[in-house]
N, C-alpha and C positions, 0 to 999 in steps of 0.2 A: 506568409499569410496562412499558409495549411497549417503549419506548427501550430501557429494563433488556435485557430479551429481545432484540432486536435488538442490541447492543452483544454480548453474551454471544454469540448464534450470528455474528458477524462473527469476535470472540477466538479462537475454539472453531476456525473455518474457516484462520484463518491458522495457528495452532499445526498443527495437522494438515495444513496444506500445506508446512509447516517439516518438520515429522515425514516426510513423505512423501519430499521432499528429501534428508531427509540418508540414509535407507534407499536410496533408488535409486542415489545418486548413489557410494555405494560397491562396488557392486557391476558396476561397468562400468571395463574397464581402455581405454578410449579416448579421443580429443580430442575428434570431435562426435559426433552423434546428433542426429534428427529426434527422440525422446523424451526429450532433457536438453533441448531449443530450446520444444518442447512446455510442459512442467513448468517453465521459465523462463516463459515467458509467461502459462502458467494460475494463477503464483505472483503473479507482478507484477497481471495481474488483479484477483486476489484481494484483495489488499494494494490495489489504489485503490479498488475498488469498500469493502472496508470501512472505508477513512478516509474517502473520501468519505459513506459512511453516518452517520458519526463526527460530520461537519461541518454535516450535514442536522439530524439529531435533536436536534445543538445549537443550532444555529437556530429548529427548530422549537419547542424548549422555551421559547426566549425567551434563552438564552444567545446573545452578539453575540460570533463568532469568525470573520467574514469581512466585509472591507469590500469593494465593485469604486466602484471612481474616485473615494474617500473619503466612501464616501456609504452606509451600511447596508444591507444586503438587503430591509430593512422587516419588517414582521407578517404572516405568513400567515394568519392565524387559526386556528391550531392543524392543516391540512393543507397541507403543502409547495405550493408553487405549480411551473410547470414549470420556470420560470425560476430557481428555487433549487435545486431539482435539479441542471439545467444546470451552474448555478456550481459547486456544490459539488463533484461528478465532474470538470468542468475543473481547478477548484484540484487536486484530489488529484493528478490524471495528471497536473497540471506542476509540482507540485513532487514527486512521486515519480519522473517522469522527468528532469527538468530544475532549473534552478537558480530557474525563474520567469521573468514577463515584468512582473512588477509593476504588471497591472490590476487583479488582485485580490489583495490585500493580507490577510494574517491579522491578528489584534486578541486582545489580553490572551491565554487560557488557548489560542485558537488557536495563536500562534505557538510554544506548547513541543508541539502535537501536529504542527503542520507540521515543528519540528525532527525527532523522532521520526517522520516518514515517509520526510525526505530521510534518514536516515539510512540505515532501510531500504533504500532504493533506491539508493542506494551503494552500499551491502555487497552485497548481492546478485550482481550481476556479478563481485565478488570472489572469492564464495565457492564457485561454480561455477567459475573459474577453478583456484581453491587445490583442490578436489576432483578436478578431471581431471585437474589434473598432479602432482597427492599417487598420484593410481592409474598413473601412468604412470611415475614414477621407477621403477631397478629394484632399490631395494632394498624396496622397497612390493609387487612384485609377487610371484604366488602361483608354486611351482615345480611 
């Protein structure tokens, strides 16, 4: 049931940093900003910290969705250890930043939420992209 809850307020936090994004990011007719660099980053934050939660409470359930050097994280006994912490926020920010360095490796239902982060993390950079310079063509712009 806390998983529940915890899943739900991670959902909850990313939609509404999406939300938050696409409202700001409209309203600025420029290339940078220290508050588009900001909200990139408190996005991306956002987005590991809750896969990574993702990957913990699956673990801790007793679902195997991460392996490091072909070898399982083991049992916690029902509270995370710090070392699975560890791993799990390292997986999220390398495969949401990165393509991976394949020490830790995802396993069964893992690897379709690892696709669904790199995915994330992809776009993202894009989308911020296609937003600045949608506000700066000048038939987009306001007279």
């Amino acid at each position: 049931m806390v998983y529940v809850l915890i899943l739900s307020i991670v959902m909850v936090g990313i939609i509404r940093s999406l939300q938050h994004l696409w409202r700001s990011v409209r309203k600025r007719n420029y290339f940078f900003s220290f508050s588009n660099l900001f909200l990139l980053c408190s996005i991306y934050a956002t987005i590991l910290i809750g896969f990574g939660l993702i990957y913990l409470s699956l673990e801790v359930i007793g679902i195997e969705v991460l392996r490091e050097n072909n070898k399982t994280l083991g049992e916690t006994g029902g509270r995370p250890s710090a070392h699975l912490i560890e791993v799990c926020m390292y997986f999220s920010a390398i495969t949401l930043l990165s393509v991976g360095y394949g020490d830790i490796v995802p396993y069964e239902i893992g690897r379709w939420i690892a696709i669904v982060e790199a995915l994330v993390g992809y776009t993202m950079p894009a989308a911020f992209v296609v937003q600045t310079m949608r506000g700066r063509h000048p038939r987009n712009r306001r007279k």
